[in-house]
C-alpha positions in Angstrom: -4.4 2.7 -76.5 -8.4 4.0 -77.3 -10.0 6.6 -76.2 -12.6 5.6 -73.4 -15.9 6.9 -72.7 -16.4 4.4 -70.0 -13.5 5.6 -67.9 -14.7 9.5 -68.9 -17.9 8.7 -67.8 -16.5 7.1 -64.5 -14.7 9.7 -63.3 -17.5 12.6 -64.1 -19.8 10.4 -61.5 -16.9 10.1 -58.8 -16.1 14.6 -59.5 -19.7 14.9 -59.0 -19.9 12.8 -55.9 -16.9 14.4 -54.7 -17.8 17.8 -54.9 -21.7 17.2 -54.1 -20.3 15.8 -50.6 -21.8 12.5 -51.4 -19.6 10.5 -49.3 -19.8 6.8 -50.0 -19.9 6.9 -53.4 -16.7 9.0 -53.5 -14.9 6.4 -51.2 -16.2 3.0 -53.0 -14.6 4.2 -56.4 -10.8 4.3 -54.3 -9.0 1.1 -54.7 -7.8 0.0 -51.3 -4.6 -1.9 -53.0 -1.7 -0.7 -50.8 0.3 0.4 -53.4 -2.6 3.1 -54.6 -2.1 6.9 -54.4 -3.5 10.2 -53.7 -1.8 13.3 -54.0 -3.3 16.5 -52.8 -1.6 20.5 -53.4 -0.9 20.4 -49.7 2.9 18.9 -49.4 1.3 16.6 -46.6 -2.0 15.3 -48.7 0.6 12.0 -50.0 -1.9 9.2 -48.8 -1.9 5.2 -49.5 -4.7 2.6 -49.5 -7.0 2.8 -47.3 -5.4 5.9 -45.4 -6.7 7.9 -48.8 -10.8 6.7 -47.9 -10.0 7.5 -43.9 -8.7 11.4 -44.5 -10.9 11.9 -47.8 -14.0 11.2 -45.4 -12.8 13.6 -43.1 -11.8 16.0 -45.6 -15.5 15.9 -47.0 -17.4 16.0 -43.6 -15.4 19.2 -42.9 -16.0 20.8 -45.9 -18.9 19.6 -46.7 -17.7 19.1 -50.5 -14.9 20.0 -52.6 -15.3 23.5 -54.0 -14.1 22.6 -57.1 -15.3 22.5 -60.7 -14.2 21.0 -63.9 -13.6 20.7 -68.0 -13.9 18.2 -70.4 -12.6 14.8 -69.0 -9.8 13.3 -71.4 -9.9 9.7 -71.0 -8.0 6.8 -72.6 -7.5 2.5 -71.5 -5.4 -0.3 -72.6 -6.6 -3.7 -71.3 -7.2 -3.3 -67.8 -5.6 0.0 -66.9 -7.0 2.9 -67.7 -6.4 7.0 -67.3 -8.0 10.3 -67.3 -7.3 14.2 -67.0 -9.2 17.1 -66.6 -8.9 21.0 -65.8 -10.3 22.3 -62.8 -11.4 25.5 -60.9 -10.6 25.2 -57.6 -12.5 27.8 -55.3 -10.2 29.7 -52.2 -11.3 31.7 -49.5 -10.0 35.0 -51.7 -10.0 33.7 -55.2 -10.1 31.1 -57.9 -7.4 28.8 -58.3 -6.7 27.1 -62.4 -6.3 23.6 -60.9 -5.8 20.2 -62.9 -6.4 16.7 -61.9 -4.9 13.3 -63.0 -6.2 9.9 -62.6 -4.6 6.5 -62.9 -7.4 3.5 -62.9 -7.4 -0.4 -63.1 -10.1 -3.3 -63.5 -10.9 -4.8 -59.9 -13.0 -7.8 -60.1 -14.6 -6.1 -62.9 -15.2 -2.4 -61.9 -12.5 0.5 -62.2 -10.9 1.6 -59.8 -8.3 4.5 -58.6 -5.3 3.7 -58.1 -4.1 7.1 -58.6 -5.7 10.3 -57.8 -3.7 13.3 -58.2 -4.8 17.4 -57.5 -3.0 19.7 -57.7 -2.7 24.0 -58.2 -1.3 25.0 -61.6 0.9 27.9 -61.2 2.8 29.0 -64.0 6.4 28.6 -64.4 7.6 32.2 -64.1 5.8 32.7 -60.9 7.8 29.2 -59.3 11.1 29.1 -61.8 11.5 32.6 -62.4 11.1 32.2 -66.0 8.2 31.4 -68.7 9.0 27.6 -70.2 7.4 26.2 -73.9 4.5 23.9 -72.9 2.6 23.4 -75.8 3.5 23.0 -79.7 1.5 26.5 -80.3 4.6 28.0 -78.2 6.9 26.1 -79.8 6.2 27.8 -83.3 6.0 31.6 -81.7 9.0 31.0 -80.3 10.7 30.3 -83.7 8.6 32.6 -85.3 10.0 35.4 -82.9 13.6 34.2 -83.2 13.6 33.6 -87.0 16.2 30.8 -87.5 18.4 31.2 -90.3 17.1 27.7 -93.0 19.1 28.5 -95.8 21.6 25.6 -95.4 18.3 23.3 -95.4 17.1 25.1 -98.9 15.8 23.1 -101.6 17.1 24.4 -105.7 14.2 26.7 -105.8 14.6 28.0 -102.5 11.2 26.1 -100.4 12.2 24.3 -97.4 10.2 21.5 -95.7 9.1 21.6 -92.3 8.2 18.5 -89.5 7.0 19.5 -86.5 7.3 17.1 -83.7 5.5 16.7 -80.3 4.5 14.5 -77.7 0.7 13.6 -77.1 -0.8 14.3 -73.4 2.8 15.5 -72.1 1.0 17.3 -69.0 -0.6 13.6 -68.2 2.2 12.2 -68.6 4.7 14.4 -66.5 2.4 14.6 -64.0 1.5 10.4 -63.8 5.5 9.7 -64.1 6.7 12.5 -61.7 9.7 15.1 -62.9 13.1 12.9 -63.0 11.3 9.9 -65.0 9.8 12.7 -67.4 13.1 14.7 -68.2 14.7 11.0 -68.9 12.1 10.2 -71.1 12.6 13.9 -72.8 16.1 12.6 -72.7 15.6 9.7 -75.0 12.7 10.9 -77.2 15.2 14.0 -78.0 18.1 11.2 -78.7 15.4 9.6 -81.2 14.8 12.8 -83.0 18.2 13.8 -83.7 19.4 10.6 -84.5 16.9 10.5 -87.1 17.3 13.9 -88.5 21.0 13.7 -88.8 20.6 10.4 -90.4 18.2 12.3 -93.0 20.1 15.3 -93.8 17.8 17.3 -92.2 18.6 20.1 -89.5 16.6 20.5 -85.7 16.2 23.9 -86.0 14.7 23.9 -82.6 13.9 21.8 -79.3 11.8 22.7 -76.8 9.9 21.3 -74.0 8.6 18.1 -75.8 8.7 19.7 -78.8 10.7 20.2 -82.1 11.2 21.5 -85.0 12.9 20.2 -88.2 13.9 21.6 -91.3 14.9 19.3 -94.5 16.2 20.6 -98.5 14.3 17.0 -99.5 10.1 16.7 -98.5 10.6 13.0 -99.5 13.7 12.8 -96.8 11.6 14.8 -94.1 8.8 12.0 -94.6 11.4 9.7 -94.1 12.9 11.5 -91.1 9.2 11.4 -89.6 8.8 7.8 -90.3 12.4 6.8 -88.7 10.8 8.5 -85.9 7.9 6.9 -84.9 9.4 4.0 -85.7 12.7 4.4 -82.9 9.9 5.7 -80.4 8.2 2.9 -80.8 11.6 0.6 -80.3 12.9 2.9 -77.4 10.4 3.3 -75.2 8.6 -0.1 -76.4 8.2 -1.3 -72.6 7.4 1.9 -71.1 4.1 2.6 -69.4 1.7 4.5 -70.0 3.1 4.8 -73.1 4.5 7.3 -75.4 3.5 8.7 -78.5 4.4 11.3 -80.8 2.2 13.0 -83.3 4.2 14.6 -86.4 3.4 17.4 -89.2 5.0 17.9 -92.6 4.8 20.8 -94.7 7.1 22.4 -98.0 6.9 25.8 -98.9 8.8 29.0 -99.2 11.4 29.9 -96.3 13.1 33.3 -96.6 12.0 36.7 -97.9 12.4 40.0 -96.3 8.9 40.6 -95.5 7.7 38.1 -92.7 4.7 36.7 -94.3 6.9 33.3 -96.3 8.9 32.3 -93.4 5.6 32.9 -91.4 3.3 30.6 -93.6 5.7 27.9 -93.7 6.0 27.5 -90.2 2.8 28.0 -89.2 1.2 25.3 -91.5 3.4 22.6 -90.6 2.5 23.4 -87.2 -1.2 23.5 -87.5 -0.8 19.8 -89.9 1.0 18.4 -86.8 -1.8 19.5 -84.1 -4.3 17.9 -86.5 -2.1 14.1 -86.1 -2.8 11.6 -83.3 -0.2 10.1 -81.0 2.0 7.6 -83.2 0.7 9.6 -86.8 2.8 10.9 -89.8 0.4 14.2 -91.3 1.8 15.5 -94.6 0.0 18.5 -96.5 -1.1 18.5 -99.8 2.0 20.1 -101.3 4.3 17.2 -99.2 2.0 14.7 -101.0 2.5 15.5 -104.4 6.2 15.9 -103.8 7.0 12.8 -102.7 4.5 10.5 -104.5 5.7 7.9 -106.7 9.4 9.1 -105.2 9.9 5.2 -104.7 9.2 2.0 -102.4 9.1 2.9 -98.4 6.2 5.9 -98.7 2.7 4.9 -99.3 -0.1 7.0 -98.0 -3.4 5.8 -95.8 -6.5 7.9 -95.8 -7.0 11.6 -96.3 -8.9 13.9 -95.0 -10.3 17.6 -94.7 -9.7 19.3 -91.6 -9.9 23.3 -90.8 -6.3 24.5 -89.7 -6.7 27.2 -86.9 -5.6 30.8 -88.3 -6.1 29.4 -91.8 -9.3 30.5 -94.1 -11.0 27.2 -95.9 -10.5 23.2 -95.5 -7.5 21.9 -96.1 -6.6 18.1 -97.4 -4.2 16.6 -95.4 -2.3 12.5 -95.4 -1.7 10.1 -93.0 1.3 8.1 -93.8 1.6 4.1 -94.1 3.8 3.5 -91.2 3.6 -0.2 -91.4 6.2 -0.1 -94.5 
């Protein structure tokens, strides 16, 4: 899977076609293969084929265009299917709705084109659940920073603890393209993976949430081994899925209990900013992890490094990708 500035470029001409009114060119980029898809906010806007071009025509002659504006356009292909995502503002009679589209694509006698289309209101999960829900790996760590988890039976001699942070890449995308029972069984096994691993490791999962987690390990070289056991059994398990998944992990050792906040608070929080700095299917470590667990024996070897600014943290900081291919 690469990033694709083709498909990103694609799908900025059909938005501006689409919500310039510019009618033909918004209906030649929809694949008329029967099994293609577009899914609107309304419950009834679920069309197929050539049904989408027939009510999208009509949908643009009455409004003239779409009243709706947009983000950055993440984009990605691998061979002849691609995929894209993008935030949107979609304009209401009354007010502004956050909106977010999702777009499934495919070579047709050489040019791309939609097989999925799929727009929809976001509306956050208090307002239609009741309650608020973890959705990104930033929540994840202020929810463990607010609840505190006791890590002493995951303390090292002289008392530091290592943390991984775990979480899935593009899990909005992906819920979204797959549909809700398909995602929670893929949370299903990809949580399976991560305990399995942990457990295996002598590590602890101090925390789950959404697609996210939290481990906590006495040994930095067994938490890099926990993290590599873990990209390695999402790889195996979900090996024929599509589009696929892929998890981007953090490492981090440091101190992990004092009565002021500030320790347990640093710990956490670095780990956490190491892992939002890895790509889908990445190991990060920090510094510290590195000269840890260097030399610690065969099965770690390190790729590149490289200087990255950690959000909430003063300075550049050298982080490590880990060989994976051991």
């Amino acid at each position: 899977m690469q990033s694709s500035e083709e498909i990103r470029r694609v799908i900025n001409r059909w938005l501006t076609a689409v919500t310039t009114g510019d009618v033909e060119p918004s209906l030649e980029r929809l694949s008329e293969h029967p099994g293609a898809l577009t899914i609107g906010t309304d419950p009834d806007e679920w069309w197929h084929g050539r049904e989408t071009r027939a009510v999208w025509k009509q949908q643009l002659q009455e409004l003239g265009a779409m009243p709706v504006t947009w983000s950055e356009i993440e984009a990605w292909e691998e061979g002849t299917i691609g995929w894209a995502a993008t935030k949107m503002t979609i304009e209401g009679t009354d007010r502004s709705y956050a909106g977010r589209g999702t777009y499934v694509l495919r070579l047709e006698r050489g040019e791309w084109k939609l097989v999925q289309v799929h727009w929809s209101i976001g509306l956050p999960n208090d307002e239609v659940l009741g309650m608020a829900l973890t959705v990104s790996l930033e929540q994840l760590e202020q929810t463990i920073q607010r609840e505190r988890p006791d890590l002493s039976g995951t303390l090292a001699a002289d008392g530091t603890v290592t943390i991984v942070f775990t979480d899935i890449v593009d899990s909005t995308v992906l819920n979204h393209r797959l549909g809700d029972h398909a995602w929670l069984d893929i949370l299903r096994r990809h949580n399976a993976v991560i305990e399995d691993a942990t457990t295996n490791q002598g590590g602890s999962v101090v925390k789950t949430q959404g697609d996210g987690s939290m481990l906590a390990f006495s040994s930095a070289r067994r938490a890099v081994a926990c993290a590599q056991d873990i990209q390695h059994g999402i790889d195996r398990v979900f090996a024929d899925t599509s589009p696929p998944i892929h998890v981007r992990i953090g490492v981090h050792t440091g101190d992990a209990v004092r009565e002021a906040d500030d320790f347990f608070g640093n710990t956490v929080n670095y780990a956490a900013r190491v892992a939002s700095q890895a790509l889908g299917g990445e190991v990060l470590v920090s510094s510290l992890v590195r000269e840890l667990v260097a030399g610690a024996g065969p099965g770690i070897a390190f790729l590149e490094s490289r200087d990255v600014e950690l959000k909430g943290l003063d300075g550049s900081h050298r982080i490590y990708a880990i060989d994976l291919s051991l």
